[in-house]
N, C-alpha and C positions, 0 to 999 in steps of 0.2 A: 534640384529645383528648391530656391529656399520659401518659404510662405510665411509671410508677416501674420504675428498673432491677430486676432479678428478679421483677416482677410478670406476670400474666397476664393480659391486656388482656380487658375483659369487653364479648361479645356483645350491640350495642344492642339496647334491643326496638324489634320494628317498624323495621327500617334501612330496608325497603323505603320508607317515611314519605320520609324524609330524601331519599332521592333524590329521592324524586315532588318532594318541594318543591324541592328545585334544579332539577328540570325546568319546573316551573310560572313562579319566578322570572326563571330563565334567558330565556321565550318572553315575557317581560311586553310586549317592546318590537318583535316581530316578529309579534306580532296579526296584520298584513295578511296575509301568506305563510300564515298559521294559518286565515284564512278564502276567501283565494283559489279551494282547492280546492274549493268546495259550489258553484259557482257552475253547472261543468261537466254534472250532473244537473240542474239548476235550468233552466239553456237547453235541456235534451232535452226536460223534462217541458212547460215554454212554448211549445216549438214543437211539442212532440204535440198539443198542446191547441189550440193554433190550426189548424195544419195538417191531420195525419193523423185527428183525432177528427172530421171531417167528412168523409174516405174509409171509414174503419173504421167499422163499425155495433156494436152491442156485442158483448161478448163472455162466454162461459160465465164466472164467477165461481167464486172454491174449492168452493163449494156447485153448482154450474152455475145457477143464477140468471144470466141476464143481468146483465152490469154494464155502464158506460160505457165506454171506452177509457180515456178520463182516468182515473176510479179503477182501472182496470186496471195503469197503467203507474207513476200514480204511486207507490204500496209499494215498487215493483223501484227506484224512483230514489231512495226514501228508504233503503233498504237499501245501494244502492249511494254514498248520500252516506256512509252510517256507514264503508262499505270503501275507498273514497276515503283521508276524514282519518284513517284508523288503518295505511291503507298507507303513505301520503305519510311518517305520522311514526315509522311503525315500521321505515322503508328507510333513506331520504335521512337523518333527523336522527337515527337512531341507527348509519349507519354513517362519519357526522362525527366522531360520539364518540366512537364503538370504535375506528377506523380512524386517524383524522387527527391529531384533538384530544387523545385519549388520555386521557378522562376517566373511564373506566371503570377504567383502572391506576391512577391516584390514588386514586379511591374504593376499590378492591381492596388498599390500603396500610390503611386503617382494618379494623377486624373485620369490616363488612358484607361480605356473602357472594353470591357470585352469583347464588341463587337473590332474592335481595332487588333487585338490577340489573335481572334479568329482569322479577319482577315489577313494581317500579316504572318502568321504560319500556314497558309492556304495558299499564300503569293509564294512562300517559301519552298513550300513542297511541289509547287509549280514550275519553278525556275530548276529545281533537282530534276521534273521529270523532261522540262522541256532541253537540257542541257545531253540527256540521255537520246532525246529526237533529234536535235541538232547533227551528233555522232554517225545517227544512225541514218540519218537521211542522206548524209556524204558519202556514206557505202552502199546505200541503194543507187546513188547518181553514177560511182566507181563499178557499177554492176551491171548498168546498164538499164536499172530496171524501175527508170522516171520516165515514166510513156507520155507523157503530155506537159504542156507548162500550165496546166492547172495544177504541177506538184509543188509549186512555188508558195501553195497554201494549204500544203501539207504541214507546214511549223504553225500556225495558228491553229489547223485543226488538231494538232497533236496535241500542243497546251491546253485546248478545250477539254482534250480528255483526260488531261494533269488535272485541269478544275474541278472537274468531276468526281475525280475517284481522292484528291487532296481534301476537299469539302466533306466528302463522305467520308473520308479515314480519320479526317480530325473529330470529325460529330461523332464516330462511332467509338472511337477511341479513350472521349473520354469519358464510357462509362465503363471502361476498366480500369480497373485498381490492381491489378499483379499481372508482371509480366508474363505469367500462361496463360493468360485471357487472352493474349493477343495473337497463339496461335488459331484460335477459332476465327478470328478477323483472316489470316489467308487462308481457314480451311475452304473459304468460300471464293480466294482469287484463282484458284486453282481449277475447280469446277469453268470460269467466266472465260479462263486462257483457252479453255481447250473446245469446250461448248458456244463458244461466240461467233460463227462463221469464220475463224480464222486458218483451218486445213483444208475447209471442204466448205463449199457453195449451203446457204442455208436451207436452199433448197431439198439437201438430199435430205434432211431431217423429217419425219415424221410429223405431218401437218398439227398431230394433237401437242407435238410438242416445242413446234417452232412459234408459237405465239410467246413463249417462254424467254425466247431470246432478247425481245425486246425488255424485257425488265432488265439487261444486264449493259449497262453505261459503255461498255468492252465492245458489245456488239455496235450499239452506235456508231461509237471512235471509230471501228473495223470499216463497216460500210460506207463511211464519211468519207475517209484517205483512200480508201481502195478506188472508190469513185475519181476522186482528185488525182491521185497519181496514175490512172488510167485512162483517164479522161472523159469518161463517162457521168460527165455533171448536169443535171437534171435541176427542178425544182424541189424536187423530191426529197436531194439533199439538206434543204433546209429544216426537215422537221427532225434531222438528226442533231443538227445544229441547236436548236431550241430543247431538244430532249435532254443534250448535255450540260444546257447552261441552268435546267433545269435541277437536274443532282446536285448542281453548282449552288442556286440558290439554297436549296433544301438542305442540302447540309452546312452552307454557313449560319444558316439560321437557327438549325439546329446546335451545333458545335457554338453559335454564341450564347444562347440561352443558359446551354449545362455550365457554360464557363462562369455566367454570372451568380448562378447558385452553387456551384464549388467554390468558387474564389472570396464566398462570405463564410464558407467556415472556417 
């Protein structure tokens, strides 16, 4: 963009766009690294399914209807495919760019503004985890194990939870500065995969410690598609809904602010 001396360089519309599509570009040729991650969910839920689905008898469902194990577990590994590829790209490949590569300072030279950075690496990390849902929700259909056509908003609810945990991994992300900070970012996705209601009914949890769940974005997602793909849809589900887009807000608000006082030094 060239700018006439004494003029006032004019605000693109939509900059956020612009980034997105350099991020799109940029990953044309690293596809494998992009789909790697789904795989991780993908072998829990295969080996639930052969294995433990024949110790485990079923289990109460969002409604308490008995369900299988298999449609029990699979929602919580689709959920957690979408926080996967939206953590993966909202840690590692956005703090390449902020940190190393320095590609957020160049972009911060043209008029685009940080809240447009933010959102379009959050639309980015979105599209990685929702591409990882997409996959994964074609082997739950090949499984058998989409109990209702309210799974048909299983892909919206999945991305909501790409929003969520992309929002949160950019805002958290950038206040590290070396690559071993960012193992304390998944010391705590690890904890959320296993303690989210995703193996077992939240129920069975210890009442003093099931209020706990709800702080975790994972358990939302979980409760949200499990409902959906079993058909157990309430009103109820909407304050899951609102919880998610809530992380959503909070961390692009967050992730834009820090953007704007790192990107002036």
């Amino acid at each position: 963009m060239s700018i006439v001396p004494g003029s006032v360089a004019r605000v693109p519309r939509f900059g956020a766009r612009h980034v997105f599509e350099r991020n799109l570009i940029s990953q044309r040729r690293s596809w494998l690294a992009v789909v790697s991650g789904f795989f991780e969910p993908l072998f829990y839920l295969v080996s639930l399914s052969v294995g433990m689905s024949r110790l485990v008898g079923p289990l109460p469902g969002p409604d308490g209807r008995p369900i299988s194990y298999q449609a029990f577990v699979a929602p919580a590994m689709l959920a957690a495919s979408a926080m996967n590829g939206a953590m993966m790209d909202g840690s590692f490949n956005f703090h390449m760019k902020l940190r190393h590569a320095k590609v957020f300072h160049a972009i911060r030279a043209t008029p685009i503004g940080p809240m447009d950075i933010a959102l379009a690496e959050v639309a980015s990390s979105m599209v990685r985890g929702g591409t990882y849902a997409v996959v994964f929700i074609a082997i739950m259909g090949a499984m058998g194990l989409l109990g209702s056509w309210w799974a048909v908003l299983a892909l919206p609810a999945a991305l909501l939870v790409g929003l969520a945990f992309a929002a949160m991994a950019v805002a958290v992300t950038t206040f590290v500065t070396q690559w071993v900070q960012l193992e304390w970012v998944f010391l705590f996705q690890l904890p959320m995969f296993l303690f989210s209601g995703t193996f077992y009914p939240a129920s069975r949890y210890p009442d003093a410690v099931r209020p706990l769940l709800e702080l975790s974005p994972l358990y939302h997602g979980v409760v949200l598609i499990r409902g959906l793909t079993t058909g157990a849809v309430g009103p109820g589900l909407w304050w899951h809904v609102l919880v998610l887009l809530g992380f959503g807000a909070l961390g692009l608000t967050v992730a834009a602010r820090r953007l704007a006082r790192i990107l002036v030094d």
